[in-house]
C-alpha positions in Angstrom: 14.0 -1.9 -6.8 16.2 0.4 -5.0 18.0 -0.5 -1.6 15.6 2.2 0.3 12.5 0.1 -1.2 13.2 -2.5 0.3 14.3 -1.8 3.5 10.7 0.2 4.2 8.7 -2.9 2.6 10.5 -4.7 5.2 9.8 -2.5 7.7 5.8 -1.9 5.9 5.6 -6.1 6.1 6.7 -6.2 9.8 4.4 -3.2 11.2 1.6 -3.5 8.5 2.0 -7.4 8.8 1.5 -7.2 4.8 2.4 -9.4 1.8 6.0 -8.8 0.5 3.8 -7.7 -3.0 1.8 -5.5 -0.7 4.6 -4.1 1.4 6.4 -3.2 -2.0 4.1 -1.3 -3.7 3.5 0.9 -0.5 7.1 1.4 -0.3 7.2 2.7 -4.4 4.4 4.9 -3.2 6.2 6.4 -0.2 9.2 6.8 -1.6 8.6 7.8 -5.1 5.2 10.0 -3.6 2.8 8.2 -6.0 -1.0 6.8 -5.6 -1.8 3.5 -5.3 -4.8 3.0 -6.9 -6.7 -0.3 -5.6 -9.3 -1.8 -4.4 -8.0 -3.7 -1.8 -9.5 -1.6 1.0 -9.0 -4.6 3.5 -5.4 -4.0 3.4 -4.9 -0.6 2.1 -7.7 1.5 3.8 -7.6 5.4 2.3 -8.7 6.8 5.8 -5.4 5.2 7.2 -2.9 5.7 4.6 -3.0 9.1 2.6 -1.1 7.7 -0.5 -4.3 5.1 -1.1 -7.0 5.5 -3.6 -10.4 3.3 -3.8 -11.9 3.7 -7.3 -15.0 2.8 -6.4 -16.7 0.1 -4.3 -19.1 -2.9 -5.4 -22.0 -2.3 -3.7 -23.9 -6.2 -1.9 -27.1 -7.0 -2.3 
């Protein structure tokens, strides 16, 4: 964890409202310009952030 990393998951966890865990791996992905590949669309929805991949979805019912 670098000093930058943690001064935008702070900032990420105050605007987002995120988990620290949450707010950290968004900051890796910003900073470093890497995918986060999840399927926690919830908290990380790919139509708001551009660094945010679904895999795939369960499908109810």
């Amino acid at each position: 964890m670098t000093v930058a990393v943690a001064d935008l998951a702070a900032l990420l966890r105050r605007q987002e409202g995120w988990r620290i865990p949450d707010a950290i791996q968004a900051a890796f992905c910003q900073i470093y310009q890497l995918t986060l590949v999840t399927r926690n669309f919830r908290d990380f929805p790919p139509d708001r952030y551009d660094f945010v991949l679904i895999p795939y979805a369960l499908e109810s019912g």
